[in-house]
C-alpha positions as CSV (number, residue, x, y, z in Angstrom):
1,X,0.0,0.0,0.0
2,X,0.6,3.6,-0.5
3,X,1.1,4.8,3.6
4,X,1.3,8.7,4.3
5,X,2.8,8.7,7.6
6,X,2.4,12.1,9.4
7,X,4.8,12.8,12.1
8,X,7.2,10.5,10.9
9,X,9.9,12.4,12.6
10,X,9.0,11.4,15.7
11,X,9.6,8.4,18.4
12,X,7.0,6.5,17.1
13,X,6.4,8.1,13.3
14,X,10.1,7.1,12.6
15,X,10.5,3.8,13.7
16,X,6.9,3.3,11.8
17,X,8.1,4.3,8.6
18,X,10.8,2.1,8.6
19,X,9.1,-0.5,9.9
20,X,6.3,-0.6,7.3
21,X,9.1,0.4,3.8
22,X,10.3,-3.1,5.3
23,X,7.5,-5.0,4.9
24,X,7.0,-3.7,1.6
25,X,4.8,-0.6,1.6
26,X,5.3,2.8,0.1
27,X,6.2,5.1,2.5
28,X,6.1,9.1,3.0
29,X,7.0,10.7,6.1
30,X,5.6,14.2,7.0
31,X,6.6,16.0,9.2
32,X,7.8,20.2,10.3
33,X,10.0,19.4,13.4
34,X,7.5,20.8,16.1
35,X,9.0,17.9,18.5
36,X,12.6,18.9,18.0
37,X,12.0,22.5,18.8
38,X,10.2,22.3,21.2
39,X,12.6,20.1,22.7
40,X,15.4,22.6,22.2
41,X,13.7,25.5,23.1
42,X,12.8,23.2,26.7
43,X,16.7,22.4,26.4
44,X,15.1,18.9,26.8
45,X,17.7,17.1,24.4
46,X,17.0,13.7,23.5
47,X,19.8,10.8,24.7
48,X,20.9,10.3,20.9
49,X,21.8,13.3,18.5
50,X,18.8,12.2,15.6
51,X,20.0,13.1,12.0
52,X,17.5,15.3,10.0
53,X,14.7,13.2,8.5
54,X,16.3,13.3,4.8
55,X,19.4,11.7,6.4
56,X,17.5,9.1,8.1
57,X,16.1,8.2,5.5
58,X,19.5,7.9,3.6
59,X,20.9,5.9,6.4
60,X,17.5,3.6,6.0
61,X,18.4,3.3,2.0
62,X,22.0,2.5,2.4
63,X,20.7,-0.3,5.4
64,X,18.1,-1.8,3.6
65,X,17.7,-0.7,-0.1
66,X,14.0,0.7,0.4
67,X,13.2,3.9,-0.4
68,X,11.0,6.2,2.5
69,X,10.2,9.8,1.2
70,X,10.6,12.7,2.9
71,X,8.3,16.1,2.9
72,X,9.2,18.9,5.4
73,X,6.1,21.5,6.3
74,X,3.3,22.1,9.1
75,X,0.1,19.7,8.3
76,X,-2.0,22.5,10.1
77,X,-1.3,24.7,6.6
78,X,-4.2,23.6,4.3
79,X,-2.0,24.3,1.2
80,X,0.6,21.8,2.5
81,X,-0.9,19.3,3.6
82,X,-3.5,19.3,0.5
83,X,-0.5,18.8,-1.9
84,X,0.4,16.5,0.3
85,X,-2.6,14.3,0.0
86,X,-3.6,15.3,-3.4
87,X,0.3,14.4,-5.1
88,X,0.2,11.6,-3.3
89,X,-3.1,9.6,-3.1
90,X,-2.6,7.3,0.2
91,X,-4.2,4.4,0.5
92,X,-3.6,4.2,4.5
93,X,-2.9,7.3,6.4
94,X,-1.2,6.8,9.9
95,X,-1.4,9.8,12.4
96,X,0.7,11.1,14.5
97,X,1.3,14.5,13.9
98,X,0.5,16.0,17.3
99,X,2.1,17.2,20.3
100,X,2.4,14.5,22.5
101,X,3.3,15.4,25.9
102,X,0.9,15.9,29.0
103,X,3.5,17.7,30.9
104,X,4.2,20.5,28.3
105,X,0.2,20.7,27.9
106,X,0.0,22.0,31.6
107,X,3.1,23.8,31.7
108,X,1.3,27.5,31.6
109,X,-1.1,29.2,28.9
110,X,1.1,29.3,25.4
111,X,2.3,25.2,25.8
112,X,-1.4,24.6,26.3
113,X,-2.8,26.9,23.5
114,X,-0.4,25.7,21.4
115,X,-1.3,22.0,22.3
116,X,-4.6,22.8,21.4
117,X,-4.6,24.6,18.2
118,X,-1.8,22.6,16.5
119,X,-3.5,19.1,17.7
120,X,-7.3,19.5,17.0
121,X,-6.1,21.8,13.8
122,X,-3.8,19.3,12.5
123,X,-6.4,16.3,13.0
124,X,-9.0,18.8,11.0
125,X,-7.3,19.1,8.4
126,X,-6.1,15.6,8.4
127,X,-9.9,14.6,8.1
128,X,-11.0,17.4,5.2
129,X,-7.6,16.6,3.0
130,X,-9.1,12.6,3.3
131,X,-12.4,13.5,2.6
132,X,-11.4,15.8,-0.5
133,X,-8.5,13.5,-1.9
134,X,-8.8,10.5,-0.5
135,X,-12.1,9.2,0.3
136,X,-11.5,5.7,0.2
137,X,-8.1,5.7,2.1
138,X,-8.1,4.0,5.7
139,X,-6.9,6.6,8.4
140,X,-5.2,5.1,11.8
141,X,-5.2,7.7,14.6
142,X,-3.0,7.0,17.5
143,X,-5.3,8.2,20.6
144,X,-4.4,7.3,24.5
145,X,-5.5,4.9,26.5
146,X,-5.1,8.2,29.6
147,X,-8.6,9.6,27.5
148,X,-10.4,6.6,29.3
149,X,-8.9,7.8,33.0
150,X,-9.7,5.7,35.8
151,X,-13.3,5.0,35.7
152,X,-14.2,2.4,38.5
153,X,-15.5,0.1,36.1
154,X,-13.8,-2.1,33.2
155,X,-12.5,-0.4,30.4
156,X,-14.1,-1.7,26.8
157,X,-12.5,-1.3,23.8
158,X,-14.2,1.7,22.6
159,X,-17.8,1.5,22.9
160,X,-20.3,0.6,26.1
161,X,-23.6,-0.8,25.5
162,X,-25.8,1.3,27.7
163,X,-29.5,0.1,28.8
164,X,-31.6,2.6,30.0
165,X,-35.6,2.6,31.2
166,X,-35.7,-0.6,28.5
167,X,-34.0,0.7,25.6
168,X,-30.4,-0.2,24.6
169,X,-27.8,1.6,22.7
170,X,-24.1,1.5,22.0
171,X,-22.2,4.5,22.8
172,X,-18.6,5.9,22.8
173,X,-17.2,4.7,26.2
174,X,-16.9,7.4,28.7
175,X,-13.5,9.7,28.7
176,X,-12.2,11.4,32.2
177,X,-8.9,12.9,30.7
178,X,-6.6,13.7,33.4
179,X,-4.6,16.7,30.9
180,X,-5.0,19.2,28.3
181,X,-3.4,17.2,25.6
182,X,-5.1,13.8,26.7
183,X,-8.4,16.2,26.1
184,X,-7.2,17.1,22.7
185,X,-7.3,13.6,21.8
186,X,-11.1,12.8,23.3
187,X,-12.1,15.7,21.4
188,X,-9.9,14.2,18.2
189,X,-12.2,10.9,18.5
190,X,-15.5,13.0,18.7
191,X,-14.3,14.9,15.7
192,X,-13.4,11.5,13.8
193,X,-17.1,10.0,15.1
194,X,-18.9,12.9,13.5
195,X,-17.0,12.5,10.0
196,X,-17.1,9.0,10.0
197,X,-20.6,9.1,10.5
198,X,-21.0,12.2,7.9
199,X,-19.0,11.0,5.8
200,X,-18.3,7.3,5.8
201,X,-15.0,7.8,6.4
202,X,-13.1,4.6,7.5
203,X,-11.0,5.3,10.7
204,X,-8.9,3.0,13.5
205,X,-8.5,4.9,16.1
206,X,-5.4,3.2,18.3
207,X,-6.2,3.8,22.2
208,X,-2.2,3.4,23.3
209,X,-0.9,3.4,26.5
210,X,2.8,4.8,27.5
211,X,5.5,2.9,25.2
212,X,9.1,2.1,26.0
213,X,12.3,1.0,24.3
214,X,14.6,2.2,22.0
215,X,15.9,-0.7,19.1
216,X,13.7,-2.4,17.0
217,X,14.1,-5.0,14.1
218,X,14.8,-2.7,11.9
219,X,17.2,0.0,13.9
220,X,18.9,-2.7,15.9
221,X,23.0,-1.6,16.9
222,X,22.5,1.7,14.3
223,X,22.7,4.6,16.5
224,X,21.8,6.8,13.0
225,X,18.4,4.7,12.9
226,X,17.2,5.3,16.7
227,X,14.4,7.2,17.1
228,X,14.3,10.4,19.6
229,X,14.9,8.6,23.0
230,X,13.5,11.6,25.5
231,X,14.3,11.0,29.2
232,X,13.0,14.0,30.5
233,X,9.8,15.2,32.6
234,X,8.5,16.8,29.5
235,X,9.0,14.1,26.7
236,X,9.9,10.8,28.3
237,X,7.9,8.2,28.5
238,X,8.0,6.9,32.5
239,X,9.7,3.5,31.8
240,X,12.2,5.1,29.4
241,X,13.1,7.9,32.4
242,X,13.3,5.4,35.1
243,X,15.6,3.5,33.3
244,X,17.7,6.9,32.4
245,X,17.3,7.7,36.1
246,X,18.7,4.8,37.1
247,X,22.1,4.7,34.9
248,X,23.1,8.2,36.1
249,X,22.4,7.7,40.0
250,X,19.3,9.6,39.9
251,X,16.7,8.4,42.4
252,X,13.4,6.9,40.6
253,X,10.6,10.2,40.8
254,X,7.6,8.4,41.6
255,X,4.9,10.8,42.1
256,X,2.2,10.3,44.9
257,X,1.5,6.7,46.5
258,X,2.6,5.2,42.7
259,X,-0.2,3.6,43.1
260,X,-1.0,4.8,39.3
261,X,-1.6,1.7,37.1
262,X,-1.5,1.7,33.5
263,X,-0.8,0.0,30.3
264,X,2.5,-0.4,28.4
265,X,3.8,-1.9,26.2
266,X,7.1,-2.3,23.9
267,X,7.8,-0.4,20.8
268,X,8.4,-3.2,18.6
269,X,4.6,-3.9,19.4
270,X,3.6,-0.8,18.7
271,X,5.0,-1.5,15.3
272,X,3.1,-4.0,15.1
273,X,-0.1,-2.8,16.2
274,X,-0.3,-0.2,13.4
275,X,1.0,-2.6,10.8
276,X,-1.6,-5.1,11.6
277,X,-4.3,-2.3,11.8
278,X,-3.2,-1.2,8.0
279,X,-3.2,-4.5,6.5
280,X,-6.6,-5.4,8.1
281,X,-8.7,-2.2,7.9
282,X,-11.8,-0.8,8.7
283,X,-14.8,-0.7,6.9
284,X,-16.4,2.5,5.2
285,X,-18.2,4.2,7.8
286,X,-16.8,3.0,10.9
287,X,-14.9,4.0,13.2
288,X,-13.1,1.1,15.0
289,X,-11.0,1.6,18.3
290,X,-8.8,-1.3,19.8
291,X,-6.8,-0.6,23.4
292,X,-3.4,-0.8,22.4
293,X,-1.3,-2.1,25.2
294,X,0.4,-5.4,26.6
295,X,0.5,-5.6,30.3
296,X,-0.9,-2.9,32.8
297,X,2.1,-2.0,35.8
298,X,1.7,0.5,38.6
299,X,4.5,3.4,39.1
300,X,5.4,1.0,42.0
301,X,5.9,-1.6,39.7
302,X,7.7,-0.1,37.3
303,X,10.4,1.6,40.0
304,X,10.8,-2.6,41.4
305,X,11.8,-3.6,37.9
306,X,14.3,-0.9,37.6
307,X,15.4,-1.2,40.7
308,X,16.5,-4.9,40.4
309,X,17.2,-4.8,37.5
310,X,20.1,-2.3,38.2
311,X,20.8,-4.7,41.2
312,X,21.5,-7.3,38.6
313,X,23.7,-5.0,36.6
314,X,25.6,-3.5,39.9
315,X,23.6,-0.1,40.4
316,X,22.3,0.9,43.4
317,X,18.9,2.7,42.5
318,X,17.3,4.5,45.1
319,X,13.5,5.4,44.9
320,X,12.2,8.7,46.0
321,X,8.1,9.4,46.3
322,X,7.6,13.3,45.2
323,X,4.0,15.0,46.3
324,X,2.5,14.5,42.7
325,X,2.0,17.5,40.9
326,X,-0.5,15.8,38.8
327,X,-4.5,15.7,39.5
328,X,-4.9,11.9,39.0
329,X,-5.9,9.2,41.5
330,X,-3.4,7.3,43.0
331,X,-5.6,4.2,44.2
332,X,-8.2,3.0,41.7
333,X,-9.5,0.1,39.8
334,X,-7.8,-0.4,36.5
335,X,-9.1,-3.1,34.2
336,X,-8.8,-2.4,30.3
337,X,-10.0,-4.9,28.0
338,X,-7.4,-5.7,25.1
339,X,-8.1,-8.3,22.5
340,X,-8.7,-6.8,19.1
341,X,-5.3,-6.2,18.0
342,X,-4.1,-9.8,19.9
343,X,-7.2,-11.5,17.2
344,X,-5.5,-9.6,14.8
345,X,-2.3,-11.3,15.0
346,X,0.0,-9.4,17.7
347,X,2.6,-11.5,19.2
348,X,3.7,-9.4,22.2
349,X,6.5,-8.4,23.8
350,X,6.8,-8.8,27.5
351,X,8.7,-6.5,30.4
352,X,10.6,-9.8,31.2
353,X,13.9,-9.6,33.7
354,X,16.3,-10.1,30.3
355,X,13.9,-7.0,27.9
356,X,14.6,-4.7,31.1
357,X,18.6,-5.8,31.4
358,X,19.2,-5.1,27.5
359,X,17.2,-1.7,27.5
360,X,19.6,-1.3,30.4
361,X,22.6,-2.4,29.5
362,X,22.0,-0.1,26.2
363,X,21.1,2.9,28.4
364,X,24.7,2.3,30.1
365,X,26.7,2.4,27.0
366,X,25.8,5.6,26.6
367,X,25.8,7.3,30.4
368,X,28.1,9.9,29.5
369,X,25.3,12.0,27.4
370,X,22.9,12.3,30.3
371,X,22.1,15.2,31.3
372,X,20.9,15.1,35.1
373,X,19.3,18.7,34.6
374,X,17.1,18.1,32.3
375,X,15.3,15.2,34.2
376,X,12.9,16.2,36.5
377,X,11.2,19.8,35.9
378,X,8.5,19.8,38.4
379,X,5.8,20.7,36.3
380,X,2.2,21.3,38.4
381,X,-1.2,20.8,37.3
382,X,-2.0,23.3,39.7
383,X,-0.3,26.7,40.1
């Protein structure tokens, strides 16, 4: 297939676009570099210096003899991004091109307006350029699983089938975001609900929970081919920080009781996930939504792993509780139901003892670029 990947610079967009020119699909990678300056103007640096996109994609060519194309310019311009669509006719359209940090959303006014405008503008434009260009094109959207919060009730994939004074209906399940940009991405599913149901559009909408790692199959040893590895408060995901926190003798920052459950899972499934989602889409008119994770952890959880796991590898990691400048709960019933993408065909991944020792292990090989002031910037939902 022809597979427009927008944000394609980023930690998931990259390895994605590899990932798929792999397995044979024609790739184009979008993107305008909003992550990388917003992490310099943060000074949040990632762990790895990441070549432009142009070079990555050289550095992909001369590894694997596929081609990924590369166009450079903000999706939220309408002329852009309907060249974009209209040049190249896509026949699976993955999204990513959003700001994608909860931190940064509640950081004061301009992080949050700009959250806002750039993520529910993007996914507009996103849905008008399909509609206009590429009606019959299959769009994957990559959503949360934090726009569910922490109901005290099971998490469904999706949809709840409500029965009320004898009458039944099936309805968007519930969202209790717990952050601006978690709210831009309820309000990206309502918007995709409407079209789909305007328009026929046909739309996966990929409910994820935090990722973590750095190599995959296709980037394995090729420090050019990593994607941005963030380790920051900002930008890094909280299994990718601990680890980080851990190499450089920083204690673990759990916020709160860390009592916080949630569902991970590796990045190699995440490649897999959206893979599987393209090559087995959704019908015209619906709008299909799988919970994209593979095991559910607590911060506590998370910090033990780390913690013996740099016991294994001679570190002695210390774990610090913070007051939580978040507004979540930090005690609650989490149960998310996940089966679509495992019927599908995903073979997961698991946090095992030896996944958490290599992720480690790389982590250690390259201590001497961590910056210790950039970790924890004590960011408060509240001011």
């Amino acid at each position: 297939m022809k597979v427009l990947i927008l944000g394609g610079d980023g930690y998931l967009g990259w390895p994605t676009s590899m990932h798929l020119s792999a397995h044979g699909h024609e790739v184009l990678a979008v993107d305008n570099y909003l992550r990388r300056n917003l992490c310099r103007t943060e000074s949040s640096e990632p762990l790895f210096d990441v070549p432009n996109l142009h070079r990555r994609a050289e550095s992909w060519k001369a590894k694997s003899g596929k081609t990924i194309d590369v166009r450079i310019g903000d999706l939220a311009d309408w002329d852009f991004i309907a060249d974009v669509f209209q040049s190249f006719k896509p026949d699976a359209v993955i999204h990513y091109a959003e700001q994608p940090s909860a931190p940064y959303s509640m950081k004061d006014r301009s992080t949050a307006a700009l959250t806002f405008h750039n993520n529910l503008g993007v996914t507009f434009n996103v849905i008008q350029a399909m509609h206009e260009f590429a009606p019959d094109a299959h769009l994957v959207k990559l959503g949360t699983m934090g726009e569910y919060g922490t109901p005290n009730i099971d998490i469904e994939e999706g949809w709840l089938k409500v029965e009320h004074k004898g009458r039944s209906e099936k309805f968007l399940f519930p969202r209790q975001a717990g952050s601006l940009y978690h709210t831009t991405k309820v309000l990206d599913t309502d918007l995709l609900w409407f079209y789909v149901r305007t328009w026929g559009l046909r739309v996966t909408d990929l409910m994820q929970g935090p990722v973590y790692g750095l190599e995959t199959y296709e980037n394995a040893g090729e420090e050019s081919l990593y994607p941005f590895f963030n380790y920051d408060e900002l930008f890094g995901t909280v299994i990718n920080r601990f680890m980080v926190q851990a190499v450089v003798g920083y204690p673990l920052t759990v916020y709160g009781k860390g009592g916080q459950t949630r569902g991970y899972l590796n990045i190699k499934d995440t490649l897999q996930c959206l893979r599987l989602s393209i090559e087995n889409p959704a019908a015209n008119g619906e709008l299909r939504i799988f919970n994209q994770f593979v095991e559910t952890f607590s911060v506590n959880d998370i910090a033990e792993l780390v913690r013996k796991s740099g016991s294994r590898l001679g570190l002695d990691v210390q774990v610090q509780n913070l007051p939580n400048p978040r507004k979540e709960m930090e005690e609650h019933y989490y149960n998310p139901a996940h089966t679509g993408l495992l019927e599908l065909g995903l073979q997961p991944h698991f946090l095992d003892d030896a996944a958490i020792d290599d992720m480690m292990r790389l982590i250690m090989s390259y201590e001497d670029r961590i910056q210790k002031d950039c970790i924890f910037r004590d960011v408060k939902w509240k001011k």
